[in-house]
C-alpha positions as CSV (number, residue, x, y, z in Angstrom):
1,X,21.5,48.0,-84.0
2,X,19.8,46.6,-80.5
3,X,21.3,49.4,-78.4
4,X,25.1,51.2,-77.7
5,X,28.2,48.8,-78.8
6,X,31.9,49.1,-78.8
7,X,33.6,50.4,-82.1
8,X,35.8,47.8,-84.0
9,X,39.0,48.2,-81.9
10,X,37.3,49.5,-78.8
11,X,39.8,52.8,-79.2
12,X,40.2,56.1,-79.8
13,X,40.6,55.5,-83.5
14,X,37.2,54.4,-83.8
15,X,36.6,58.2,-84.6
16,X,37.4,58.4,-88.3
17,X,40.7,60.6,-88.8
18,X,42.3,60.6,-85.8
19,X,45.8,58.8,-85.4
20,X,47.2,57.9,-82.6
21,X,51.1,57.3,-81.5
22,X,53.4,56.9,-77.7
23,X,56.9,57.0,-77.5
24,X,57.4,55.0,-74.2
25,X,60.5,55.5,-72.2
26,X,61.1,52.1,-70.0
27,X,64.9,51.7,-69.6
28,X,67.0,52.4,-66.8
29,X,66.5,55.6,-64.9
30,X,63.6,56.3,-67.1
31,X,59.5,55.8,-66.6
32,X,57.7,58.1,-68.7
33,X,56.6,58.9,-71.9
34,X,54.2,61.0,-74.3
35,X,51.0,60.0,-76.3
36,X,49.8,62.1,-79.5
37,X,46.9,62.6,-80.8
38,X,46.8,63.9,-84.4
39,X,44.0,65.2,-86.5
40,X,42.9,64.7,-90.3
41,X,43.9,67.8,-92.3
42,X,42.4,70.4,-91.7
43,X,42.3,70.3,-87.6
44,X,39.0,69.3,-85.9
45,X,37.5,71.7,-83.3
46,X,38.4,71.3,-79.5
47,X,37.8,72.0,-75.9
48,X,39.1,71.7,-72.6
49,X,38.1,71.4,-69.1
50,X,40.6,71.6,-66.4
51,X,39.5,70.8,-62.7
52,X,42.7,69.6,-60.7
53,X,43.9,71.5,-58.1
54,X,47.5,71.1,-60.1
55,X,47.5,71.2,-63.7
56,X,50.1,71.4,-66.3
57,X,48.9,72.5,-69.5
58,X,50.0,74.4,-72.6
59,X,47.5,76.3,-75.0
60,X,44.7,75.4,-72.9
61,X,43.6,79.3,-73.1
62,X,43.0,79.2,-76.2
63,X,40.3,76.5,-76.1
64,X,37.7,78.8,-74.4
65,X,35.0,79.5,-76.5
66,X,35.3,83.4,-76.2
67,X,38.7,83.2,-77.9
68,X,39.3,82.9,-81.9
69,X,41.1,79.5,-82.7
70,X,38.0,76.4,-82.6
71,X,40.5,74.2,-84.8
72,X,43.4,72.0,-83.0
73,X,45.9,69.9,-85.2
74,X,47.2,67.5,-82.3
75,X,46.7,67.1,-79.1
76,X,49.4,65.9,-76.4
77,X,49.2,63.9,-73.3
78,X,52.8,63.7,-71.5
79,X,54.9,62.6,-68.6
80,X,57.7,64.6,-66.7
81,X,55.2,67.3,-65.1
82,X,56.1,71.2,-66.2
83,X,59.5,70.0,-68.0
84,X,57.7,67.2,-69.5
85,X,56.2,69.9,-71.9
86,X,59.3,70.0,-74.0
87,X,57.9,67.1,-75.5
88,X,55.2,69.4,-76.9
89,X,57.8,71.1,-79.0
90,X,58.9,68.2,-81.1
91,X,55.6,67.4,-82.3
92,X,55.1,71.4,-83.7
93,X,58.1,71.1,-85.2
94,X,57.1,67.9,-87.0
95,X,53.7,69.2,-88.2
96,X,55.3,72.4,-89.3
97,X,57.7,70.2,-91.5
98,X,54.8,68.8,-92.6
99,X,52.9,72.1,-93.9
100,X,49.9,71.8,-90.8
101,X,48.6,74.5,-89.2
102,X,46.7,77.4,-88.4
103,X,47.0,79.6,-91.6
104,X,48.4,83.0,-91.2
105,X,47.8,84.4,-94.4
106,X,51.1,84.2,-96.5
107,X,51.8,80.4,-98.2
108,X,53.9,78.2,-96.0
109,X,53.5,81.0,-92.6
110,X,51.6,78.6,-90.3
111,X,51.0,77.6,-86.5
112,X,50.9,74.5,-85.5
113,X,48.0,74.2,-82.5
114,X,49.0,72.1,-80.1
115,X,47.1,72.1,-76.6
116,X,48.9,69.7,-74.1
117,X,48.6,68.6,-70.6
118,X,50.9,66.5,-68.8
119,X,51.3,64.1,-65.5
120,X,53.5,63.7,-62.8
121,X,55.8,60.8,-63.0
122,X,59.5,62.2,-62.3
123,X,61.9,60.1,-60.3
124,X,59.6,57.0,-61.1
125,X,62.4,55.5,-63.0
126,X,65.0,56.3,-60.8
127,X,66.5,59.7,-62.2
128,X,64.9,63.0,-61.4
129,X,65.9,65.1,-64.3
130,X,64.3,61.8,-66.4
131,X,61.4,63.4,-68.1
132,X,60.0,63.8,-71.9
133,X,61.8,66.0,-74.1
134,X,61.2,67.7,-77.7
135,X,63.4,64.6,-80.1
136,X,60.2,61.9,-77.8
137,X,57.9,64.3,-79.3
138,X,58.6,63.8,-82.5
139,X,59.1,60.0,-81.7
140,X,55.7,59.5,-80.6
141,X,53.9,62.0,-84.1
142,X,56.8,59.8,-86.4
143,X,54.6,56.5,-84.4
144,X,50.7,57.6,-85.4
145,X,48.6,55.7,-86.9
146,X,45.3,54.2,-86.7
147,X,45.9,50.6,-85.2
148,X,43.9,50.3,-82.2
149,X,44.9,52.3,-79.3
150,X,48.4,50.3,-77.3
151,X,47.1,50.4,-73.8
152,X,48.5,49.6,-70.1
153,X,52.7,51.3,-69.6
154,X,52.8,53.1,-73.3
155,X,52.9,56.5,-73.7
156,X,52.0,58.9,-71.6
157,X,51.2,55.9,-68.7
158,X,54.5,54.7,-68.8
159,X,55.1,55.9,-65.2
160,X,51.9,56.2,-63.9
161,X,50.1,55.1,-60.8
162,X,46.7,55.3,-60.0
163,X,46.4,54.8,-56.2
164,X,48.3,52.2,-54.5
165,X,48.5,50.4,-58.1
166,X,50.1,50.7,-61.5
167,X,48.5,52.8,-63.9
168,X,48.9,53.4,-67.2
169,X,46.9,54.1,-70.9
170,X,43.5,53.3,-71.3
171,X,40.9,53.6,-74.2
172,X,37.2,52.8,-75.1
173,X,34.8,53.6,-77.6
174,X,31.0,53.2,-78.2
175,X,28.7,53.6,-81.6
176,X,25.5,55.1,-80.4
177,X,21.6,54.1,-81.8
178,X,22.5,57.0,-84.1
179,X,25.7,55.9,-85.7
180,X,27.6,58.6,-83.8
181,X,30.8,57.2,-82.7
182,X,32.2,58.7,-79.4
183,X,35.7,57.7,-77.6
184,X,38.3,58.3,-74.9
185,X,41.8,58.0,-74.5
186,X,42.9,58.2,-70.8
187,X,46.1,58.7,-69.3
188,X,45.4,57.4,-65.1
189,X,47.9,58.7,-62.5
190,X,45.5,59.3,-60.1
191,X,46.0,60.6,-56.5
192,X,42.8,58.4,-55.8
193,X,42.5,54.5,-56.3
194,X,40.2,52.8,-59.5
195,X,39.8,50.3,-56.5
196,X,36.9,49.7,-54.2
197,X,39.1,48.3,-51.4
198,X,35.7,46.3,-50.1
199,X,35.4,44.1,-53.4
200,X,38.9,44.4,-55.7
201,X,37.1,45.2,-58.1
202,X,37.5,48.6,-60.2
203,X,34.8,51.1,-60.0
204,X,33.5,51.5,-62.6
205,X,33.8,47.7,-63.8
206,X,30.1,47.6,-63.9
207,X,29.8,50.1,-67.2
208,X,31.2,47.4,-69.5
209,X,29.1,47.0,-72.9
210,X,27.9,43.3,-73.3
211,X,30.6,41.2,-72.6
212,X,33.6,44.0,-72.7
213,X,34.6,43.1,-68.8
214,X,32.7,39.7,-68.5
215,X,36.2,38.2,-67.8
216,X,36.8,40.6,-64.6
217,X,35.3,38.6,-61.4
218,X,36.2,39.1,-57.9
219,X,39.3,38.6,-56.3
220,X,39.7,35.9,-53.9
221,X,39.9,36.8,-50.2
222,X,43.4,36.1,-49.7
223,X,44.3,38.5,-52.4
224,X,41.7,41.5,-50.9
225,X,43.2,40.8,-47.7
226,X,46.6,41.4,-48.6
227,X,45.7,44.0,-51.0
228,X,44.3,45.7,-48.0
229,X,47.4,45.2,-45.8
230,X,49.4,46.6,-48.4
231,X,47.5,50.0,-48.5
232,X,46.7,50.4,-45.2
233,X,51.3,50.2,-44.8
234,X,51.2,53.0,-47.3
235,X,52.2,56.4,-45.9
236,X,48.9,58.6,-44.7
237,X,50.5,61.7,-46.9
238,X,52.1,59.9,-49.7
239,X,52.6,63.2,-51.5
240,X,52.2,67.0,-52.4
241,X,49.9,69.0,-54.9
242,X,50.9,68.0,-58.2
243,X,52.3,64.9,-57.7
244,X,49.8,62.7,-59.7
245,X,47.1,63.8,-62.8
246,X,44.7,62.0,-64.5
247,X,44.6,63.4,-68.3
248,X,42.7,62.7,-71.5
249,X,40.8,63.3,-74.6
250,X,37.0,62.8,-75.9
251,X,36.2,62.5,-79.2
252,X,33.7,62.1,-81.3
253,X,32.4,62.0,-85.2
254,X,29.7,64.5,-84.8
255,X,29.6,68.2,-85.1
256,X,30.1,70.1,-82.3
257,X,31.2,73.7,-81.7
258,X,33.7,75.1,-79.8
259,X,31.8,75.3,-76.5
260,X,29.6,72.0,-76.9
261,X,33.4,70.4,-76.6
262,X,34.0,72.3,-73.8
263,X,30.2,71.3,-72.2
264,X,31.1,67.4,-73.3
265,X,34.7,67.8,-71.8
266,X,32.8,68.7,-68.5
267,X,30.3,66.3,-68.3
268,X,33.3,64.0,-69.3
269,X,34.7,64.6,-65.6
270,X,32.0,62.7,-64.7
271,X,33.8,59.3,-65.8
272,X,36.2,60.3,-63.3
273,X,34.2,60.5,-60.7
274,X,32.5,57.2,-62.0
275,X,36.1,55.5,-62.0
276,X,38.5,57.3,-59.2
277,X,38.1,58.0,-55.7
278,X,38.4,60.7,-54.6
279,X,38.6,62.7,-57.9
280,X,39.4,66.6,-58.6
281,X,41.9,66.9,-55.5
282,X,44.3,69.5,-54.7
283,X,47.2,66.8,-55.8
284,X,45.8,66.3,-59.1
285,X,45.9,68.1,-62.6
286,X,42.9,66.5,-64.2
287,X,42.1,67.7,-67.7
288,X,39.7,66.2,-70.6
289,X,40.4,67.6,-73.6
290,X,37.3,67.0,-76.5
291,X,37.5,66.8,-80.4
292,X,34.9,66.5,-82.8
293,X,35.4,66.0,-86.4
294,X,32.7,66.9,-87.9
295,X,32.2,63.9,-90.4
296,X,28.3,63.1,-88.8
297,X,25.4,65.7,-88.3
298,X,24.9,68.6,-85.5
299,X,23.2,66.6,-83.1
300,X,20.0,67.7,-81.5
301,X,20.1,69.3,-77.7
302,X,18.9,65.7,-76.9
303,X,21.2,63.7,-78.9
304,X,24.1,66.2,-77.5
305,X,23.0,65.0,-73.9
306,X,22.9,61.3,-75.0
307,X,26.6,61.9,-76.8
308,X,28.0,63.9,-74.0
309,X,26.8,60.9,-71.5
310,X,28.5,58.2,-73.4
311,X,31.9,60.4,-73.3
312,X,31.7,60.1,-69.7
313,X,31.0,56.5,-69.6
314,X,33.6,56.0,-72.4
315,X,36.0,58.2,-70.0
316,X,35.2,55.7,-66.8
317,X,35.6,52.4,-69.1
318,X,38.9,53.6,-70.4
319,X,39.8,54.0,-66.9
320,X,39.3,50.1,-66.2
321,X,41.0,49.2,-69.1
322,X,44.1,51.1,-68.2
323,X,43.9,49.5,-64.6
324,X,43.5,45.9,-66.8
325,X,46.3,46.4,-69.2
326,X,48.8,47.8,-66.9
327,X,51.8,45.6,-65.6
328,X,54.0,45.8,-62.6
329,X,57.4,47.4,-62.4
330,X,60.2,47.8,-59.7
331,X,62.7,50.1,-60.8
332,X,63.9,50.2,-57.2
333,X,67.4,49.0,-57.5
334,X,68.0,52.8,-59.3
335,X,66.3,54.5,-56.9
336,X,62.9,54.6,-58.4
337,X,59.6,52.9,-57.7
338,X,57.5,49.5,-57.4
339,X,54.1,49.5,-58.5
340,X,52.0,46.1,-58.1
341,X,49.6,46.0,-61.2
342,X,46.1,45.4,-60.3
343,X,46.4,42.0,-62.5
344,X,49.1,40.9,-60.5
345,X,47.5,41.9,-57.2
346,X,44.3,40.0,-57.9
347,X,45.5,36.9,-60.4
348,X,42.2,34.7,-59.5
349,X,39.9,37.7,-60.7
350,X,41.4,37.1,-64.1
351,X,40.7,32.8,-63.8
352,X,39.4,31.8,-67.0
353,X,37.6,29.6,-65.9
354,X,35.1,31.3,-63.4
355,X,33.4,32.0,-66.6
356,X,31.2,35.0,-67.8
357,X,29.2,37.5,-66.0
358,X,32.2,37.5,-63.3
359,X,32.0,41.5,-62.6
360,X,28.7,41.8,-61.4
């Protein structure tokens, strides 16, 4: 191996194990959705770190490294803000069907661990009271498996936004020098744009491995120029804390403890900051969850740094490719929203033929 490459699918599921499903909500009066995350028997060990000024987690607490559960058996990622959490129960009732969970000593008396976060989409498809529920819980665990990752409106990024475009699912993965595999899945629903308004182009379109984004190129000037028209008619204070969220998951095939997930989740925020601007706001709930599975060696203090790095740049590229892989939607005839996808709002930047190297 010459240096860092994508895994086969370019996905969360490059990471041995993990399973991946969405139950997607797109029909009338609904926009929203949930994405799971399972775990090979057993659970793998998690953390969490949480640095919007509005989150909306469950079990989150229990990921500090000062508490006694290390093992999670699914994580979820969610639409409906704080009611969108009833999704959550449909999935622990699923793997409790299923005999998974954290043991409680007599056969068959379990807990399912579960940490969650969700994002704000409600009213996006037109009816308020719209939001994930415990049955698109179970929908989305029944879904798993470990095809590569469905990206753009799935899941969770059914009804997201990320600035003044359409947001949506993203994933990417990278195999280290080492062998290590390391992943993200991102939710983007960000109160900040994946745009810089000077070029089109997303921010972090530069962090493509070999030819990943070759196809991305500029937009023509027509396009930018409209595209700045457009946000510049957008309201100054086009919402209130909590109305947005970016939300995800890290993973990776190494062994890590408890508190290394919760150090790679952190440096993980990075690819936020690499990909959305501004990041962290008052308006936002941003939270990165990381698993590791355990399947490779503990990796030295400077093999963690060199991991924990490509998380973050794994974070910021998932980012693109949910910008990428997103697709318009007006749902305002009942009384929800239009979103303009960034594809649609820059078609030349996709020409075929303006050939490779296009992003730099």
């Amino acid at each position: 191996m010459t240096g860092p490459v994508p895994g086969p699918t370019n996905s969360l599921v490059d990471v041995a194990g993990l399973f991946v499903g969405h139950c997607t909500r797109d029909e009338p009066g609904w926009l929203t959705g949930v994405t799971v995350v399972l775990a090979p028997q057993g659970g793998v060990v998690a953390g969490v770190d949480v640095r919007g000024g509005g989150p909306g987690t469950r079990e989150t607490d229990l990921l500090d490294p000062r508490n006694l559960v290390d093992r999670v058996d699914a994580i979820v990622l969610g639409g409906g803000s704080a009611p969108g959490l009833a999704a959550v129960d449909g999935v622990v009732d699923a793997l409790l069907d299923d005999g998974i969970g954290w043991p409680m000593g007599e056969p068959g008396h379990i807990v399912p661990i579960v940490p969650s976060a969700i994002l704000f989409d409600l009213g996006r498809g037109g009816t308020w009271r719209h939001h994930p529920r415990a049955e698109d819980g179970r929908a989305a665990y029944a879904s798993a498996s470990t095809s590569a990752v469905a990206q753009g409106c799935v899941g969770a990024g059914t009804g997201a936004k990320a600035g003044g475009f359409k947001g949506g699912i993203g994933s990417a993965s990278v195999v280290l020098e080492s062998g290590t595999t390391v992943a993200a899945l991102i939710a983007v629903n960000a109160v900040g744009s994946a745009v810089d308004p000077t070029t089109g182009l997303p921010y972090a379109v530069g962090l493509g491995l070999g030819d990943e984004l070759a196809h991305v190129g500029r937009p023509g000037a027509a396009e930018l120029e409209e595209a700045r028209a457009r946000a510049e008619a957008l309201p100054a204070n086009a919402g209130r804390p909590g109305l947005a969220t970016t939300i995800g998951i890290i993973a990776t095939d190494a062994t890590l403890t408890k508190a290394q997930c919760q150090k790679a989740s952190g440096i993980g925020h990075d690819g936020f900051a690499r990909a959305l601007k501004p990041v962290h706001t008052l308006f936002d709930g941003d939270t990165l969850f990381t698993l590791a599975t355990g399947d490779r060696p503990a990796p030295d203090p400077v093999e963690q740094t060199v991991l924990m790095e490509a998380g973050a740049d794994c974070v910021a590229r998932a980012i693109v490719h949910a910008l990428l892989a997103a697709t318009s939607v007006d749902r305002t005839a009942d009384g929800g929203v239009a979103l303009r996808s960034w594809s649609d709002a820059f078609p030349s930047a996709l020409a075929a033929d303006q050939g490779p190297g296009r992003a730099q």
